[in-house]
C-alpha positions as CSV (number, residue, x, y, z in Angstrom):
1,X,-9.1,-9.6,-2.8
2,X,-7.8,-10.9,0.4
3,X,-11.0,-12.3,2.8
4,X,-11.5,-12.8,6.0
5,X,-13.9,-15.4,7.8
6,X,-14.7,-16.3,11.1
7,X,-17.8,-17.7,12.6
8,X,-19.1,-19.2,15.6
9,X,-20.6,-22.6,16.6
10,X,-23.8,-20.8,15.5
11,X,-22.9,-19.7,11.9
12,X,-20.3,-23.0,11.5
13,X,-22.7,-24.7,9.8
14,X,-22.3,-22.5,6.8
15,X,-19.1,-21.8,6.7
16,X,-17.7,-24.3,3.9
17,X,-19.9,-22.9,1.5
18,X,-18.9,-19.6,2.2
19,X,-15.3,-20.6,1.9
20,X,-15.9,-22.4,-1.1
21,X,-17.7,-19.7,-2.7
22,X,-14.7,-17.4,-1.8
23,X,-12.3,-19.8,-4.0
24,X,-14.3,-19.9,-6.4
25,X,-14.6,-16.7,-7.3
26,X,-10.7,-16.7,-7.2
27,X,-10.3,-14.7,-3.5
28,X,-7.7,-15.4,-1.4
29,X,-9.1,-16.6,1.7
30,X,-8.5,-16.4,5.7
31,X,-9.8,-17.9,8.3
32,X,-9.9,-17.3,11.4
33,X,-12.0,-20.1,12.5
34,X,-13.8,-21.8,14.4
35,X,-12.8,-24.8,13.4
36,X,-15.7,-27.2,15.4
37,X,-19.5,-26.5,15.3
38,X,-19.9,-28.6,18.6
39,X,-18.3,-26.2,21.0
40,X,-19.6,-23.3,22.3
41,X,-17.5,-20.2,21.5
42,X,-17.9,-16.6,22.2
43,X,-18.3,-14.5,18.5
44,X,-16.6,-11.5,19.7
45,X,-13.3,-13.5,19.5
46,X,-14.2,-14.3,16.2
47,X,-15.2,-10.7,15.1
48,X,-11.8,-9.1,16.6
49,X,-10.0,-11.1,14.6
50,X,-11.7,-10.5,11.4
51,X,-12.2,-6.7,11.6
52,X,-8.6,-6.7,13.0
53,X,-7.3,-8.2,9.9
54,X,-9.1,-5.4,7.7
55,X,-7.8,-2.8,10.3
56,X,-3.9,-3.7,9.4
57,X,-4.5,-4.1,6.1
58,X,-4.4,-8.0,5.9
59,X,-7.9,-8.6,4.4
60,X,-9.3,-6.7,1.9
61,X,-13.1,-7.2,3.5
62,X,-14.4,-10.1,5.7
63,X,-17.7,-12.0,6.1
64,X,-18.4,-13.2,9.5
65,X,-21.4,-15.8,10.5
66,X,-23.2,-16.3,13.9
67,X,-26.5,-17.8,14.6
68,X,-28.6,-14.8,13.5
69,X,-25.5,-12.4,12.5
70,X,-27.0,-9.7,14.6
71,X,-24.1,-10.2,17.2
72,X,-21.8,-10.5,14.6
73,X,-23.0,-7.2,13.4
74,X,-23.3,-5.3,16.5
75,X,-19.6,-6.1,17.5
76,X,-18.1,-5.8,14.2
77,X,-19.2,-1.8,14.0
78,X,-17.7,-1.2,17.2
79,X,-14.6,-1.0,15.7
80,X,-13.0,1.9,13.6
81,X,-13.1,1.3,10.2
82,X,-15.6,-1.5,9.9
83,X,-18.8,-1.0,8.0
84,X,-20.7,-4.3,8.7
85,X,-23.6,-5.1,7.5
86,X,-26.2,-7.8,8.3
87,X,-27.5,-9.2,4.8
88,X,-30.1,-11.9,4.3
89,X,-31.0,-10.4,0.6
90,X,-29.5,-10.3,-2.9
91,X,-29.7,-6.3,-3.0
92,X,-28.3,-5.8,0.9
93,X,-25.2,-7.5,-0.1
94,X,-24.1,-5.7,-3.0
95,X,-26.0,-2.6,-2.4
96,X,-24.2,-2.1,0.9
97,X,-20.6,-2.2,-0.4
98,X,-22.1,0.2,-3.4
99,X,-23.4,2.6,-1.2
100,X,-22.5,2.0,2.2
101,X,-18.7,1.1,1.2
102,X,-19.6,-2.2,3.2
103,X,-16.3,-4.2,4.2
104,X,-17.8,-6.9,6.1
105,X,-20.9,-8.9,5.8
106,X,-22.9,-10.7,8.6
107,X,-25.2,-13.1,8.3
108,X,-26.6,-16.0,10.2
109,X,-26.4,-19.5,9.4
110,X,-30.2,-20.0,11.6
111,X,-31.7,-18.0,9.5
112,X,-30.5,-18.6,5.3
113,X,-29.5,-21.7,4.2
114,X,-26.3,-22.5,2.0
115,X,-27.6,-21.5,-0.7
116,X,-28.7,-18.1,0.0
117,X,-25.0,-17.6,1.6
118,X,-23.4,-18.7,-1.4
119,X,-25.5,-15.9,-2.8
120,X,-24.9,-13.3,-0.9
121,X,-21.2,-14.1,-0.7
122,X,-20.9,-13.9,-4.7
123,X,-22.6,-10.7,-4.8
124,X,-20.6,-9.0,-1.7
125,X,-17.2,-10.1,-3.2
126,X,-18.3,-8.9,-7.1
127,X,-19.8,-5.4,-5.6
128,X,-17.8,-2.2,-6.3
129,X,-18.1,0.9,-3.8
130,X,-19.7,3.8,-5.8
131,X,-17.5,7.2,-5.0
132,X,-20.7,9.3,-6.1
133,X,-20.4,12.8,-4.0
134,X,-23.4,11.7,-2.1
135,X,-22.4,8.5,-1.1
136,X,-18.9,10.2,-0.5
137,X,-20.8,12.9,1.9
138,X,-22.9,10.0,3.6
139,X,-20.3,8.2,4.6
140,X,-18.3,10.7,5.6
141,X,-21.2,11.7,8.2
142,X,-20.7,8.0,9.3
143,X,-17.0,8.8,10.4
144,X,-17.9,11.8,12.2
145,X,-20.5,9.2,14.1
146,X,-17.6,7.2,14.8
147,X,-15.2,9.4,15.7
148,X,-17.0,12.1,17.6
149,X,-20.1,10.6,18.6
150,X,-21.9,13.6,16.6
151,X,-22.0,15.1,13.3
């Protein structure tokens, strides 16, 4: 699979081992920066291009960082197609792509350390959406949310 990263000042701190953890489970990585930990940058930027890249087809599924990944998580599911999630367990980040059909996974480099990320990045990537029909039906509920604001 093809992933995308991107990350703050707040989640830069993490993001080697997130990268690294990507290569070695033999994923083509992206990434879309930041590239410096000392200057303040806005994560929406850094969301946009992520979940842009899964939108055309680019990346497969993309993991973003921030300081607590709520932000991250917040902006990432307001746009179409993107099923973030904000994982800071084992069973999130695998259960999420499983069930939820996940394609991106926040989390925040102030609250898990590098070895919880490397973690939670091995059992994103290795995760397998389940097509069961009520999974299926759930998340089909989710696009009527998205789309029409209603089911």
């Amino acid at each position: 699979m093809r992933i995308a990263v991107g990350c703050d000042h707040g989640g830069f701190s993490l993001k080697f081992t997130v990268l690294n953890s990507i290569s070695s489970s033999e994923h083509e990585v992206i990434d879309f920066g930041t590239d410096n930990g000392e200057e303040s940058v806005d994560f929406p930027d850094f969301v946009f291009k992520v979940c842009d890249a899964i939108q055309r087809g680019v990346a497969d599924r993309g993991i973003i960082i921030c300081g607590s990944g709520v932000g991250a998580s917040i902006a990432a599911n307001k746009m179409k197609g993107i099923n973030a999630g904000l994982c800071h367990d084992h069973y999130s980040a695998h259960q999420g792509v499983e069930h939820d059909h996940m394609n991106v996974l926040c989390m925040g480099a102030r609250v898990i350390g590098p070895a919880i990320a490397e973690e939670l990045t091995k059992a994103f990537l290795s995760a397998i959406e389940n097509h069961d029909e009520r999974f299926d039906r759930r998340m089909g509920k989710v696009r009527k949310l998205e789309e029409f604001g209603h089911l």
